[in-house]
C-alpha positions in Angstrom: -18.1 50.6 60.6 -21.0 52.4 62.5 -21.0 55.3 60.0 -21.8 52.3 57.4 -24.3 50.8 59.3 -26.3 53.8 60.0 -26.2 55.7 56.1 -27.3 51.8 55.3 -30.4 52.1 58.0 -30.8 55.8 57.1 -31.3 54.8 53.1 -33.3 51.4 54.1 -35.8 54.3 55.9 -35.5 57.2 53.7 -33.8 56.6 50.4 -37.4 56.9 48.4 -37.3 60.5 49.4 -33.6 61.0 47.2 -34.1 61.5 43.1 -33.4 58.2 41.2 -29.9 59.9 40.2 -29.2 60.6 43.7 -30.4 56.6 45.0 -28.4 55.2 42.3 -24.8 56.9 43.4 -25.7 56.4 47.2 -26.5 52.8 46.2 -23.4 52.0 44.8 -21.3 53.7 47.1 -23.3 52.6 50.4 -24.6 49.4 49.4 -22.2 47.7 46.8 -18.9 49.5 48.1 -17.9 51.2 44.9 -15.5 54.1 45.1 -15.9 57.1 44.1 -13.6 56.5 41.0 -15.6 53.7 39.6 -19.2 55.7 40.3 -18.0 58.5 37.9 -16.5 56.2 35.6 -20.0 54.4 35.4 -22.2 58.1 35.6 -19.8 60.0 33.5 -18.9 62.8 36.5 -16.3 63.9 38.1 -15.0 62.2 41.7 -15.1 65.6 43.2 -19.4 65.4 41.8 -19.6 62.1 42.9 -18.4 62.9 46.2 -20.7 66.4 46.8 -23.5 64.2 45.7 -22.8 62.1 48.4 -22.2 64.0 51.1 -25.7 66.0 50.2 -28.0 62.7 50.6 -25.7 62.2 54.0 -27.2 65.8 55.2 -30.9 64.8 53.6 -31.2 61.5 55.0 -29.9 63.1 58.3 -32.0 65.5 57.4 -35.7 63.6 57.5 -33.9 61.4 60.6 -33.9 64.7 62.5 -37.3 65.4 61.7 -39.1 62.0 61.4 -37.1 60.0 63.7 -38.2 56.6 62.2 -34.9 55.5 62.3 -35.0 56.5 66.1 -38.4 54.5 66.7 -37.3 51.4 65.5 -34.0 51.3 66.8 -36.2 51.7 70.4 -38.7 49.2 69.3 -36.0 46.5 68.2 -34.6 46.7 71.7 -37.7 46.1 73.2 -38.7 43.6 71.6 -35.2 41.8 72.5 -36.3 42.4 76.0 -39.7 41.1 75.8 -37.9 37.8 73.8 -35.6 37.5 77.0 -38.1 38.2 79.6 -40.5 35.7 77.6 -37.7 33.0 78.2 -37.4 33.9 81.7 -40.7 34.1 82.5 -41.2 30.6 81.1 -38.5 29.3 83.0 -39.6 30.7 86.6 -43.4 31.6 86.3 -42.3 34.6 88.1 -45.5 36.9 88.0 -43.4 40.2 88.0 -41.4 39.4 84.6 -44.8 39.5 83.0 -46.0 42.5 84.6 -42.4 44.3 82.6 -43.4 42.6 79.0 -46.9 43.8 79.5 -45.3 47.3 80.6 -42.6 47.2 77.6 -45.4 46.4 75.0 -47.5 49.3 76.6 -44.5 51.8 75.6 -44.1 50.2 71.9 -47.6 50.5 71.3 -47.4 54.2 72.5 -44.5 55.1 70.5 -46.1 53.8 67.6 
């Protein structure tokens, strides 16, 4: 299941960089769960193509993850923000002055990853 999610998350980020070929196969096979049977049925290739292709935008969206890390930045930024949300709550609940002193600090670090 986590393999899913993240080629999912990894085309969301990067799948503009892959030729139109390329996005199509990945498409089917990531997004509408086609096997590899009914992709070269559809594209008129082999399984054995389908499959290389597939396992070559793994590497190149791993690839530009490695290098970019986009992926990375927003997975970071998401949890923050889930922080902030819960500390937000808190904070709202107590009127404790240290809770806002750690949402100012966590929106410091999101604006410097950014």
């Amino acid at each position: 299941m986590k393999d899913i999610l993240m080629n999912t998350l990894l085309f969301d980020f990067y799948g503009e960089l892959l030729t139109e070929h390329q996005k199509q196969i990945y498409e089917d096979y990531v997004l509408n769960d086609l096997s590899l049977g009914e992709i070269a049925s559809t594209y008129g290739i082999s399984r054995q193509g389908v499959h290389d292709l597939i396992k070559r935008c793994d590497k190149a969206l791993c690839g530009y993850e490695e290098k970019l890390h986009l992926l990375e930045k927003f997975m970071n930024a998401k949890k923050s923000f889930e922080k902030m949300n819960r500390l937000l709550k808190e904070y709202r609940e107590t009127g404790n002055e240290e809770l806002f002193e750690e949402i100012e600090s966590l929106s410091d670090n999101i604006l410097d990853e950014m």
